[in-house]
N, C-alpha and C positions, 0 to 999 in steps of 0.2 A: 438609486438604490445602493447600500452599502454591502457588499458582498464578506461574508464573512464567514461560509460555509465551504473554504476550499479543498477539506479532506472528502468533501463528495465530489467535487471535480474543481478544476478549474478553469478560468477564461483563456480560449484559447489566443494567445498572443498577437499581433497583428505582422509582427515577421514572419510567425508560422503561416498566419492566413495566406500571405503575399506568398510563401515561399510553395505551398500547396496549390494555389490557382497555377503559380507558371505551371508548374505540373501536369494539370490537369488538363492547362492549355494548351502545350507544346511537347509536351512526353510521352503521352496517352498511349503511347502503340503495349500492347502486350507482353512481357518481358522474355516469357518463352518462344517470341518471334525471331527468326533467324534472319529476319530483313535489320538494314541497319537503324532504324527507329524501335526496333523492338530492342536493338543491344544497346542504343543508348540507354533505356527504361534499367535493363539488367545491370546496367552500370553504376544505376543512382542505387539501385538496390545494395549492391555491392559494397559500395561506400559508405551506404548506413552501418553494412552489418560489420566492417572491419572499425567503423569508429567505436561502436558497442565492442567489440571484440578486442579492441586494442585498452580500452576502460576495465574491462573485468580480465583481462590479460587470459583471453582463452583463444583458442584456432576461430577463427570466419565461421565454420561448417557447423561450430558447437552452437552459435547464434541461430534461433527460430525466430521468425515472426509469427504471430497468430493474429488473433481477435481481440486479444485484451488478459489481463491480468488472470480472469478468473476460466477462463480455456486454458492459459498455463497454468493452472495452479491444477486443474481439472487432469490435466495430460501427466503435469508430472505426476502426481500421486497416484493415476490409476495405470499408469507402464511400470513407474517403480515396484508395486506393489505384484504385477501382475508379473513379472520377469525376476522375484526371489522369492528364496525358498520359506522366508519369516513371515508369520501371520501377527506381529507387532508395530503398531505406531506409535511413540511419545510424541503429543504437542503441546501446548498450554492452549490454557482455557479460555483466552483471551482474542484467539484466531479470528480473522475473517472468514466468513460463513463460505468462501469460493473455495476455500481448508477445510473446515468443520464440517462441511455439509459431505464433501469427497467421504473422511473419513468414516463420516458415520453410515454412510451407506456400504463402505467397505466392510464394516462393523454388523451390517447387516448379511455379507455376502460369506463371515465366519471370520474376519478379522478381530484380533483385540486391538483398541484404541485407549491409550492413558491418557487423560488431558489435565496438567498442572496446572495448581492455580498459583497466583501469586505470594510472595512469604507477606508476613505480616507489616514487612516496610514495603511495599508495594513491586519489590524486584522477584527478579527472576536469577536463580544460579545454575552452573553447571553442573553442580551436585545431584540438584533435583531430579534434572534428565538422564543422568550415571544408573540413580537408586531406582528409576521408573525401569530402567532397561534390561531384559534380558536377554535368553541365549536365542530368544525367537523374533529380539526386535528386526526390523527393517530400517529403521533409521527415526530420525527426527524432524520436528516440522517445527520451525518461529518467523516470527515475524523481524523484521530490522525496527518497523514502527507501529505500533498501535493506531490503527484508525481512531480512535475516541479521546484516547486519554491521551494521546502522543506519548508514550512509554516507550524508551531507546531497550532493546533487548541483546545479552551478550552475545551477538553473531558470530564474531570473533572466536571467542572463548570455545563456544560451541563449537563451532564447525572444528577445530584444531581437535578437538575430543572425540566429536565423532568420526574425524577422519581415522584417531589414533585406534578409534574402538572397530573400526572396519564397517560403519555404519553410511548409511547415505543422510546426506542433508539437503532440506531441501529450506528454499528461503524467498518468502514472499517479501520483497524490497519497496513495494509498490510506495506505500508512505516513506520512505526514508532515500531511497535514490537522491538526488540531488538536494535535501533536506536535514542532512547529519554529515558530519563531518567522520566520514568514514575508510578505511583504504580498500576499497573495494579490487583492488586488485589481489592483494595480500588473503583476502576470504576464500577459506576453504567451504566450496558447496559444493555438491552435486547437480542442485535444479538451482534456476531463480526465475523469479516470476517481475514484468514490469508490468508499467501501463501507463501509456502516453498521455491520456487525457490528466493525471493526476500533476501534471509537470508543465502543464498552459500547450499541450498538444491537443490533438485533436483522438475524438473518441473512436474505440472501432480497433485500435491497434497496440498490441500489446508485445510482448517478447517472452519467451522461453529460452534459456541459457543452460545449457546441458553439457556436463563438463566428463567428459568418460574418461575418466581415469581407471576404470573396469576395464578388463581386456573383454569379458560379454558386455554385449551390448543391451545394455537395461531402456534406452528408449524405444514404444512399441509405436508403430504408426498412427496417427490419431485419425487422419482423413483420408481417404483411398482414391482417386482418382488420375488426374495427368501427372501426377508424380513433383510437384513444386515442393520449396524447400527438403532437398535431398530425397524428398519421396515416404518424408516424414511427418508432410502435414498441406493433403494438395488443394488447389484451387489457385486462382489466380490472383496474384497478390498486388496487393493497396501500396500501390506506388505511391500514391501522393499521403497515402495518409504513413505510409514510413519514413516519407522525407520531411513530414510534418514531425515526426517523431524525433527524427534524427538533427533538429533543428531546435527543437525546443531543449533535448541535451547540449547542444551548442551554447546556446544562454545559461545552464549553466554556471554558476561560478562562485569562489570563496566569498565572496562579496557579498551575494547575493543571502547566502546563510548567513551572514553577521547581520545584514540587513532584517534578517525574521530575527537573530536574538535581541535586537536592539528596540524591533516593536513587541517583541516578549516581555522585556524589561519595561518599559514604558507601558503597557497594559497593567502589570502588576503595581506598578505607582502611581499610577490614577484611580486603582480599584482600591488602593489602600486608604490615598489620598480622600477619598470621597468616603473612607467606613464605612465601605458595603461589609456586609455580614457575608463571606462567603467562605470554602475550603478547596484547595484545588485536590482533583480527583486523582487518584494514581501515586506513583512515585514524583513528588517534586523536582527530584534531582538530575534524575535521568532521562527527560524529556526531550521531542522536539521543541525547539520553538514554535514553530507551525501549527501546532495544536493543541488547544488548552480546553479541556475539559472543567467547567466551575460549578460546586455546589452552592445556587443561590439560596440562601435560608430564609424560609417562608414563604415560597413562591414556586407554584406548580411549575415545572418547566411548562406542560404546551398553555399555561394561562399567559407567561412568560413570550412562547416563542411569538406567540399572537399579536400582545401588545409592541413586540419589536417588528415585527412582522407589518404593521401597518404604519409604525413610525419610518417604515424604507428599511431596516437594516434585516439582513437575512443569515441566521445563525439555524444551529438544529440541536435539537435536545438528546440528552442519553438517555431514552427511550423511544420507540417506532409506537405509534397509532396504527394499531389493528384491530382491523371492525368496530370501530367506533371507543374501543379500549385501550388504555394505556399500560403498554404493558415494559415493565421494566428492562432494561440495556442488560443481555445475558455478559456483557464485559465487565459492566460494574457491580454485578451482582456477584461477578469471582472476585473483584477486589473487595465490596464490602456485602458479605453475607447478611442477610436481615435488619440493615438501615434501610427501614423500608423510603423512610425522611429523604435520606439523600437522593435514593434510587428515583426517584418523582421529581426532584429538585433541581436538577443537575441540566446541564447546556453546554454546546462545543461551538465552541467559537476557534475557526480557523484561517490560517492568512494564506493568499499568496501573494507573488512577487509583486504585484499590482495595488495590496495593502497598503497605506500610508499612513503615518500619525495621524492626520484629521479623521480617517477613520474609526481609529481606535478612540480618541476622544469624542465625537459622534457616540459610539456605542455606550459609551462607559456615561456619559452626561445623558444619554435617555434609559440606561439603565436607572442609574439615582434618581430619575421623573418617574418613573415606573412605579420602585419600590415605595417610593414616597406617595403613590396614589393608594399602592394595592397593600401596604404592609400597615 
């Protein structure tokens, strides 16, 4: 099978695997045990959380671990909101639903919620978020990456702006972490949100990065119990799966992103190569490599994800099948309003580190068998 769907997750690594059984094999004691197997366990913890902490250049203590991305994204948004005095969110319209979903039920609770859609070249500016804001915002919410289209957003830009506007930022990293060439130390955020499985870790384990540069304290407790993670978020924590996490960051490296631009580039000259009919979705320019969203013209995506789907190769459409219905990508439906054509049309084909030419040529030469049966 040719794996090509890695913005839904990806293969977890086989250094990770190795590096998680010793773990599990010889670490296992409890980390809040005061024997000395439990303080080894507290050690490896430790070390995960100053290598995250020395990478986004904040204190040890400011690093949480959770469950995953969308529990940080869940925690930041509803302590932020719940510990100031504004009843406004700006985000774009393009969010992950572990975003979208937060606000809108905040939206439900008496919040207002603005949600930007993109300009008519497919970006995003700082202006937009400026003109959305008022004297009752709370702050802002982007993404570093689009899940779909792999659209790069100005994280940078923004955060300098909202710091300057006395605003909170909050930044869901999860697609772009290790995948953009980015200075993450230099970003000005309040929250961020990871998630290990997206990075060839293992799933279950994610991070919250809470940066208090507020003299109150805007983080509210999320879990109540024995008091782990400062007493901030308790239960007993996934030793192996943060060492699992904190290894698949280890891998890691510049290289590794020239590597996805390089099967970026070679994707797009085979697809050209071959005169398929298609448009890429989103902003062209400002993308991951790692994710390419295609309008294939003339071709249902799920008729599409089907026949690749039994030829071995495993790609996912911009659109979800519910209840037997295809209902349009609410992502691409902000970048293009009423091409219904494209909305049905369209497939995300993603790489990870594991991706190699042969695959991408695999996909592209049973794409052209495809079209050549069905068009």
């Amino acid at each position: 099978m040719i794996y090509l769907d890695n913005a839904a997750t990806t293969p977890v690594h086989p250094q990770v695997i190795d590096r998680m059984v010793d773990v599990m094999q010889n670490y296992y004691a409890n980390p809040s045990s005061t024997h000395q197997m439990g303080q080894v366990a507290r050690r490896l913890l430790n070390q995960e959380r100053q290598q995250l902490a020395e990478i986004f250049q904040v204190p040890p203590h400011e690093v949480y671990y959770t469950s995953g991305a969308t529990e940080a994204n869940n925690w930041a948004l509803q302590s932020l909101s719940k510990n100031s005095s504004g009843k406004h969110w700006v985000t774009t319209a393009i969010e992950h639903p572990a975003n979208l979903e937060v606000l809108h039920q905040l939206r439900v609770q008496g919040y207002e919620i603005t949600e930007i859609s993109p300009q008519i070249d497919g970006t995003f500016a700082v202006d937009q978020f400026v003109n959305a804001s008022k004297d009752t915002t709370i702050g802002w919410v982007a993404m570093a990456v689009n899940n779909e289209t792999g659209a790069i957003l100005p994280i940078q830009a923004l955060g300098k702006k909202a710091q300057a506007m006395g605003l909170f930022f909050h930044v869901d990293a999860v697609q772009g972490f290790g995948k953009i060439e980015e200075n993450w130390a230099d970003l000005d955020f309040t929250t961020l949100s990871l998630s290990a499985h997206k990075l060839h870790g293992p799933k279950g384990v994610g991070t919250l990065i809470y940066r208090s540069s507020r003299k109150d304290q805007a983080l509210s407790p999320l879990l109540l119990g024995g008091g782990q993670e400062r007493g901030y978020r308790s239960g007993t924590e996934n030793v192996s799966g943060i060492v699992g996490f904190g290894e698949a960051i280890r891998r890691i490296s510049p290289e590794k992103i020239v590597q996805g631009q390089a099967l970026s580039d070679y994707l797009y000259q085979l697809l050209n190569g071959a005169d398929i009919d298609y448009q890429i979705n989103g902003d062209p320019t400002q993308k991951s490599a790692f994710i390419h969203h295609l309008w294939i013209r003339g071709l249902p995506s799920e008729m599409l994800l089907i026949q690749l789907d039994l030829a071995g190769i495993a790609v996912s459409a911009g659109s979800a099948c519910s209840s037997g219905s295809l209902i349009p990508s609410r992502v691409l439906t902000s970048y293009y309003p009423g091409e219904d054509q494209r909305l049905r049309e369209s497939i995300r084909v993603s790489f990870g580190y594991q991706t190699s030419p042969s695959d991408i040529e695999k996909f592209v030469q049973t794409l052209t068998e495809i079209i050549e049966r069905m068009i």
